[in-house]
C-alpha positions as CSV (number, residue, x, y, z in Angstrom):
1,X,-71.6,7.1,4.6
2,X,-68.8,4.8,3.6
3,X,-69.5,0.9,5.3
4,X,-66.6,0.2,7.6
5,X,-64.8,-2.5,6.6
6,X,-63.1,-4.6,9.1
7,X,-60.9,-6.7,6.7
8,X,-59.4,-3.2,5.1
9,X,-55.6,-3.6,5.5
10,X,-53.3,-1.0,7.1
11,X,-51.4,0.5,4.4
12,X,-47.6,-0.9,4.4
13,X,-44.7,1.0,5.5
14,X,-42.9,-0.4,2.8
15,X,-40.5,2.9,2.7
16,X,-40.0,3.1,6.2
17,X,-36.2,1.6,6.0
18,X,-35.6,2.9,2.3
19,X,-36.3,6.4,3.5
20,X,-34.2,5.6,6.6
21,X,-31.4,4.4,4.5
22,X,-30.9,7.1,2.2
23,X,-31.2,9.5,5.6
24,X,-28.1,7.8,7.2
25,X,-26.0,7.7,3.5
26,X,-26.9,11.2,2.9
27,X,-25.4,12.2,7.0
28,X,-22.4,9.6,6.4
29,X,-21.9,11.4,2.8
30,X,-21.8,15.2,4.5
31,X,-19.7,13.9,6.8
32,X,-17.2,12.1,4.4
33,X,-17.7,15.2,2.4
34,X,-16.5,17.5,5.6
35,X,-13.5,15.3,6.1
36,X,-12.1,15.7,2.5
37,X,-12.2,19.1,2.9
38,X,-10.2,19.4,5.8
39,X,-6.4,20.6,4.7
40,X,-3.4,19.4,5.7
41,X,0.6,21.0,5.9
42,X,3.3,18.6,6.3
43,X,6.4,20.8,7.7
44,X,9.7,19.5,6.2
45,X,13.0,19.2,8.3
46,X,14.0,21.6,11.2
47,X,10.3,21.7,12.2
48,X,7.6,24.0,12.2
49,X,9.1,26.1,15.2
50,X,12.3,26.8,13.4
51,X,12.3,30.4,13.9
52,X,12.5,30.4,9.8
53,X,10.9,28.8,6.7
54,X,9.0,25.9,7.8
55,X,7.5,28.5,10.8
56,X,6.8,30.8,8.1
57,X,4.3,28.2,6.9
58,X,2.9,27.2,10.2
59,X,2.0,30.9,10.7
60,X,0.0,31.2,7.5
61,X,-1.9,27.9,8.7
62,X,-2.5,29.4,12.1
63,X,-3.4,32.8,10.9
64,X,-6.2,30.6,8.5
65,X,-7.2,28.9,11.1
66,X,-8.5,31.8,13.3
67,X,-9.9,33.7,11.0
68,X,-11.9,30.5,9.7
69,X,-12.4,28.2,12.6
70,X,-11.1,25.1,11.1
71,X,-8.8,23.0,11.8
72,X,-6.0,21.4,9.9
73,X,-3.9,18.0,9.5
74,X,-0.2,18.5,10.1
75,X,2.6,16.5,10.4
76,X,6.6,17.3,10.5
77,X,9.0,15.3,8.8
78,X,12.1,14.0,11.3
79,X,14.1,12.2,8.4
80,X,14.0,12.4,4.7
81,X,12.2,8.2,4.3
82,X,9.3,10.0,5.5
83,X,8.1,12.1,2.9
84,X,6.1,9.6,0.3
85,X,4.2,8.0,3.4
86,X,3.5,11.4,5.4
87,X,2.2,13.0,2.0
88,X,0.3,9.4,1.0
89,X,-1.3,8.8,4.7
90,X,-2.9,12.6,4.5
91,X,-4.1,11.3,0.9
92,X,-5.9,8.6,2.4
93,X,-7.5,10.3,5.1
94,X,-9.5,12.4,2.4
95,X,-7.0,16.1,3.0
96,X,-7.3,18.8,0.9
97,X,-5.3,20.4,-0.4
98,X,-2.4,19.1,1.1
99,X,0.6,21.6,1.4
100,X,4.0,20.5,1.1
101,X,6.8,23.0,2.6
102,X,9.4,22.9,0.4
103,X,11.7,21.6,-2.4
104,X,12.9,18.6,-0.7
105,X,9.0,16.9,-1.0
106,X,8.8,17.6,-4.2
107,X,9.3,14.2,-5.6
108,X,7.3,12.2,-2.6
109,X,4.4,15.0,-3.5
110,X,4.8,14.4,-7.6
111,X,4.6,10.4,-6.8
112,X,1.7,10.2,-4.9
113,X,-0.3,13.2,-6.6
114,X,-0.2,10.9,-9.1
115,X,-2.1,8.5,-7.7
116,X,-4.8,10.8,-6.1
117,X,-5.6,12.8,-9.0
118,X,-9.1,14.2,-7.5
119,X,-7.3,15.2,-4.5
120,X,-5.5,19.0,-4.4
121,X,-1.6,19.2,-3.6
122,X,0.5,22.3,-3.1
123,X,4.1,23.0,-2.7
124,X,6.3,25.7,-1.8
125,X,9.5,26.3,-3.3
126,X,9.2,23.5,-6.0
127,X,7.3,23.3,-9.6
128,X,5.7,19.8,-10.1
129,X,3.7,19.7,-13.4
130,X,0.5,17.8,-12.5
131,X,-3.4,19.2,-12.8
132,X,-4.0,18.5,-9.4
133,X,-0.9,20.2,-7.8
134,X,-0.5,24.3,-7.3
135,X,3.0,25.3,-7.5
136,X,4.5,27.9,-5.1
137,X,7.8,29.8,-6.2
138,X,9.7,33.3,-4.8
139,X,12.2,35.3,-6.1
140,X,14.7,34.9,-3.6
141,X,17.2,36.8,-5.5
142,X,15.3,40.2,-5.8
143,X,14.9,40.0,-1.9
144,X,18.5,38.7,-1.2
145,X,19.5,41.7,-3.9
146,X,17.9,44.2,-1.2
147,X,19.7,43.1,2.2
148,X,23.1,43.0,0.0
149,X,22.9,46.2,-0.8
150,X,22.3,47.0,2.7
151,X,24.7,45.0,4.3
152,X,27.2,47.4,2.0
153,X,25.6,50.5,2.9
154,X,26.4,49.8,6.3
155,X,29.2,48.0,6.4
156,X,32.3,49.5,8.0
157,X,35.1,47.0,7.2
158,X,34.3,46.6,3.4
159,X,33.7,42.9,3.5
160,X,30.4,41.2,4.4
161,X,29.4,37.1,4.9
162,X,27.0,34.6,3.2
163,X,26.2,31.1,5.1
164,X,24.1,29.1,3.3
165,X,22.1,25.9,4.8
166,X,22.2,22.9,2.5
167,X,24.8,23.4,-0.6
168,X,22.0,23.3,-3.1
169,X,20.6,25.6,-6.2
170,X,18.2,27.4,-4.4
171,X,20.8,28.1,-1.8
172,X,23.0,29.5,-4.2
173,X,20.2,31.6,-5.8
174,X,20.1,33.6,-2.4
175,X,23.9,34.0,-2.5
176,X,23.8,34.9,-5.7
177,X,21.3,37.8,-5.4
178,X,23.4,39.0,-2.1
179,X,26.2,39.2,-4.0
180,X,25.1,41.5,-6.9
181,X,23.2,43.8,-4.3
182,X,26.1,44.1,-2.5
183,X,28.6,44.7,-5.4
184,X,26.5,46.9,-6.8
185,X,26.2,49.0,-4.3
186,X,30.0,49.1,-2.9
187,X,32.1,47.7,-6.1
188,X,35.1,47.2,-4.6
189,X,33.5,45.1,-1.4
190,X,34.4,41.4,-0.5
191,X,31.7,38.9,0.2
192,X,33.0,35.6,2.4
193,X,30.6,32.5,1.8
194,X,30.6,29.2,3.2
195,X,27.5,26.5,2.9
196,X,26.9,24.7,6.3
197,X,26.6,21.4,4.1
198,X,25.6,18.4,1.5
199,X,22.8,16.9,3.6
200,X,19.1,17.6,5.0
201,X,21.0,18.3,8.6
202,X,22.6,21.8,7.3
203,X,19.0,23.1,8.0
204,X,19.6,22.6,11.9
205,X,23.0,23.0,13.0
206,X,23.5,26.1,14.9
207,X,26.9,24.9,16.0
208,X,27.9,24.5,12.5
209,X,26.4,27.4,11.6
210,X,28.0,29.8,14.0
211,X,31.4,28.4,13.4
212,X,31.1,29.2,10.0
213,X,30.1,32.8,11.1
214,X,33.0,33.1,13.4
215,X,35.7,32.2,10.9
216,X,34.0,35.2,8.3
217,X,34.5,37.4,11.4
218,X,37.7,36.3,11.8
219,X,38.7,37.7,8.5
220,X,37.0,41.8,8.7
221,X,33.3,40.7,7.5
222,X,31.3,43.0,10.1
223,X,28.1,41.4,8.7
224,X,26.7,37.8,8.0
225,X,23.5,37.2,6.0
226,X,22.2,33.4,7.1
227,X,20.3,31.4,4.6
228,X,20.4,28.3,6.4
229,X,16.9,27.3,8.9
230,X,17.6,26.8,12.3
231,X,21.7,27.0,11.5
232,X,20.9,30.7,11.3
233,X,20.2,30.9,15.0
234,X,24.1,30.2,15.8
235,X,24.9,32.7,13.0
236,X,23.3,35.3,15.2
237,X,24.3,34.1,17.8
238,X,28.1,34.7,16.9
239,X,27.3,38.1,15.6
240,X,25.8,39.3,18.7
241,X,28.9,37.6,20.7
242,X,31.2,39.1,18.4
243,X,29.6,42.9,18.3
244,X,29.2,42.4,15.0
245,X,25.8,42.4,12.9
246,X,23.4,39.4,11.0
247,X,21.1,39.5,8.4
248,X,17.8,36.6,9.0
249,X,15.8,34.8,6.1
250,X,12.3,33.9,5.6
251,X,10.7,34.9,8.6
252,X,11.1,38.1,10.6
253,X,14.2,36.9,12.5
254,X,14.8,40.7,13.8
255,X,13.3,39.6,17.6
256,X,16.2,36.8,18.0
257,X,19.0,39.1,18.8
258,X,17.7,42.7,19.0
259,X,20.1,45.2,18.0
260,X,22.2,42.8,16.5
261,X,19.7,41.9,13.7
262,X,20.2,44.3,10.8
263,X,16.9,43.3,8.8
264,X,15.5,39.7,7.5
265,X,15.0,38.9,4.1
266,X,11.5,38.2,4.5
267,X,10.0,35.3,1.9
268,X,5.7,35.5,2.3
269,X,5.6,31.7,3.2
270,X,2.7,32.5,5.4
271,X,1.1,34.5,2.5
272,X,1.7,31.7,0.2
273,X,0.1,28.8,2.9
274,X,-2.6,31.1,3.6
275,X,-3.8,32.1,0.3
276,X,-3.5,28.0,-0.9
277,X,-6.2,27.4,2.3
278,X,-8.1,30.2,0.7
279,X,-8.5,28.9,-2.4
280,X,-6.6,26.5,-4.3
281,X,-5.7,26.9,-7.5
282,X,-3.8,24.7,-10.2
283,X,-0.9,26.1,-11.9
284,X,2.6,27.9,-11.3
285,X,3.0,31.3,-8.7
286,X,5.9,33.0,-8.8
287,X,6.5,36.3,-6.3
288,X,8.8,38.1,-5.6
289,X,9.0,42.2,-4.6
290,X,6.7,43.4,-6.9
291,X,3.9,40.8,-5.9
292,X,4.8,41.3,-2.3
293,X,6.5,37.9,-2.0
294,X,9.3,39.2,-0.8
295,X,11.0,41.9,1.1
296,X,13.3,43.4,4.1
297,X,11.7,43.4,7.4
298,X,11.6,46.8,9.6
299,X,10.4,47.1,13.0
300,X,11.1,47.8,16.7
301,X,14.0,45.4,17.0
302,X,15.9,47.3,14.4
303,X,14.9,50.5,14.0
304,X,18.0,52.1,15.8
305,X,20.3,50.4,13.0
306,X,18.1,51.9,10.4
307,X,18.7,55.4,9.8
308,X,16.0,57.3,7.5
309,X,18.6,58.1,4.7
310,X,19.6,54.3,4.9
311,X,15.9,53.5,4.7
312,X,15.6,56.0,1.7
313,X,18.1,54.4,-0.3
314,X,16.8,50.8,0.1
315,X,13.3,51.9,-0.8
316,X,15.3,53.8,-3.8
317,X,16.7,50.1,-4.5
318,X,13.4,48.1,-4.5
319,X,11.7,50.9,-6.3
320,X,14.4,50.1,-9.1
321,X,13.8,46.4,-8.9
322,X,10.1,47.0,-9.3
323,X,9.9,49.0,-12.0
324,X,12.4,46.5,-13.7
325,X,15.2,48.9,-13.9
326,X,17.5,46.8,-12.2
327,X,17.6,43.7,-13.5
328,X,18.9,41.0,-10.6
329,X,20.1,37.8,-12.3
330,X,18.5,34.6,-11.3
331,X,21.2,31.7,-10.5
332,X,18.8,28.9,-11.4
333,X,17.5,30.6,-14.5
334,X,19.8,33.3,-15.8
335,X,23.5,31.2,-15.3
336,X,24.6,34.0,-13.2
337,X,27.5,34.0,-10.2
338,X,30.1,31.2,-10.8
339,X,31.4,29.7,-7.2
């Protein structure tokens, strides 16, 4: 037996406070690491409820959201000074990725990706060559190909509309695809066209916008495809004053005037939002029919206006442009349309 020995010290608890330390920097770490994986979508101009591209978005997020059980930054730009700082703030909160809808934050996005280069960026509707940043792009004219030729298979008058939002290329790549479907289809047809305007308010002025529809009335078009945000929303407004019928963009528009509503070009925002909250990836994405990207939107609110030989021919159409037997020039690529 082992003499007890009064004088024996207590061991120390020398790593009491080490061992505690660590503890609280590995919680504060998980928890750092938990906010820089939260993502974040900054809406441009017109909002995320604008019944059209930016809500597009906003329903990818959402439909993310439920299936996951996270939640996500946002913020929606009211003026076009906000862009850098909206993009830059989520930054520095530790977001990502951070989704930028569209072209007009493409420069604000390019800027500060720069100087966040471990943190994830996306955009839609603009290419910025950085590592870090995943680039969203659609084929706007293969869709707007498909409702042209449409709007002349249904047409009664001969003569069909175009109101565009902001006077810009991209704008004119949807007018340009409209165009070709439609004079394809019917040669001898007439296509009206007016752009709402030179500035970030185009996107959201229905008076504008149903003005401009009013006036292509006026002058035998019996149908009016709106490429133009929340303007579109007096464009179908107009039609379903004047009898006459609309065509909506980017989201299913079909449900804002019933009956009036002869399809929307439909452009997979909320596919694109969705799959970027999925799983980011660097690099370029381009979609368009074949890819699912794009398309014509059928349901309950026009299914009267869609007769099954009319529905036959369009499929016929996009079948074509699939298989790359119609080839639909590209106005921001291929030089085509002159306006």
């Amino acid at each position: 037996m082992r003499p007890f020995r009064r004088n024996n010290p207590v061991p120390p608890m020398k790593f009491t406070l080490p061992r505690l330390s660590l503890a609280l920097m590995l919680v504060c770490g998980a928890a750092q690491a938990l906010a820089q994986s939260q993502p974040a979508v900054i809406f441009d101009m017109g909002g995320k409820f604008d019944k059209s591209f930016n809500q597009a978005g906003y329903q990818g997020a959402e439909q993310w959201k439920k299936e996951t059980g996270k939640a996500y930054l946002e913020f929606e730009i009211s003026n076009d000074t906000q862009r850098v700082q909206a993009i830059r703030r989520m930054a520095e909160r530790g977001a990502s990725p951070i989704i930028s809808i569209g072209f007009a934050q493409a420069s604000a996005l390019q800027q500060v990706a720069k100087d966040f280069p471990k943190t994830h960026f996306a955009i839609i509707d603009a290419k910025v060559d950085l590592p870090n940043v995943q680039s969203l792009l659609f084929k706007e004219h293969e869709g707007s190909y498909l409702v042209g030729a449409m709007a002349a298979l249904v047409s009664k008058t001969g003569k069909v509309g175009f109101v565009g939002g902001m006077d810009i290329p991209l704008i004119r790549k949807f007018q340009c695809g409209y165009e070709q479907g439609a004079k394809a289809t019917q040669p001898k047809i007439e296509v009206f066209s007016n752009m709402t305007g030179t500035t970030s308010t185009a996107w959201n002025d229905p008076t504008r916008g149903g003005e401009l529809a009013k006036a292509q009335f006026a002058k035998g078009s019996d149908i009016v495809f709106a490429a133009a945000g929340g303007t579109g929303i007096g464009v179908y407004q107009a039609a379903k004053d004047a009898g006459k019928l609309a065509i909506g963009v980017d989201s299913n528009q079909n449900h804002i005037q019933p009956g009036t509503m002869l399809t929307s070009m439909v452009k997979h925002v909320d596919v694109a939002v969705y799959n970027v909250l999925k799983g980011w990836k660097p690099g370029v994405s381009v979609l368009g029919l074949k890819e699912g990207g794009v398309d014509y939107a059928l349901d309950e609110n026009n299914a009267k206006l869609i007769t099954p030989q009319l529905k036959a021919k369009v499929e016929a159409i996009k079948a074509d442009i699939v298989s790359g037997k119609v080839k639909v020039a590209d106005y921001m690529a291929d030089n085509a349309c002159k306006f």
